[in-house]
C-alpha positions in Angstrom: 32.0 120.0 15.5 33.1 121.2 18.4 34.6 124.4 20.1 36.9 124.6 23.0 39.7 127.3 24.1 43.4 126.1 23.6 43.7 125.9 27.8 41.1 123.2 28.0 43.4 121.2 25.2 46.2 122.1 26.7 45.4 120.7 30.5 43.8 118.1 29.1 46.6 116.7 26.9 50.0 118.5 27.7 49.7 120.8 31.2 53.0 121.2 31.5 52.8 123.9 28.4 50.3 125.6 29.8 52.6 128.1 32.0 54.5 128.8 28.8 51.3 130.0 27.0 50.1 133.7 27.5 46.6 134.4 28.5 45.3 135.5 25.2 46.8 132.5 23.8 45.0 130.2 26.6 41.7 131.4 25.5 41.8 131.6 22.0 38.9 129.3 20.2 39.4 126.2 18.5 37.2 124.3 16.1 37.7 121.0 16.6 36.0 119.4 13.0 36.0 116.0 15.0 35.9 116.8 18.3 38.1 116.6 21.4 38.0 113.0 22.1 39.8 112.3 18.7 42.4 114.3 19.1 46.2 113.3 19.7 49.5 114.6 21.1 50.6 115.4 17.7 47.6 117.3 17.1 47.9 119.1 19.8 51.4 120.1 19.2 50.1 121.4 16.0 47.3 123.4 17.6 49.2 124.9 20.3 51.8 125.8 17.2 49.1 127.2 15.3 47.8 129.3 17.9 50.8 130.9 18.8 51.4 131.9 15.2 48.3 133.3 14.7 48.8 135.3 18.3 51.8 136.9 17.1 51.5 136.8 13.4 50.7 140.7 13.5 53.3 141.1 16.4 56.8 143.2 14.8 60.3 142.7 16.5 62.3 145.8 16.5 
């Protein structure tokens, strides 16, 4: 197991999201089950997905 903030995923993998992302989101931690060097760009959509949801999951529009 490893753990790594989304911003080292994301400059590793897909940089050119990473001035889209806030700076809470950039350093929230990921538990990687298998490890960085497994991952691929599909995962890492799926991360960066899930990491934004769970930013702004408690976040209400009005």
């Amino acid at each position: 197991m490893e753990t790594v903030t989304l911003s080292r995923i994301v400059m590793k993998f897909t940089p050119d999201l990473y001035p889209f992302l806030k700076p809470k989101e950039l350093e929230t931690q990921i538990f990687l089950r298998d490890g960085l060097s497994v991952l691929n760009p599909k995962d890492v959509v799926e991360i960066v997905h899930q990491s934004i949801y769970e930013q702004q999951k408690d976040t209400f529009i009005h």
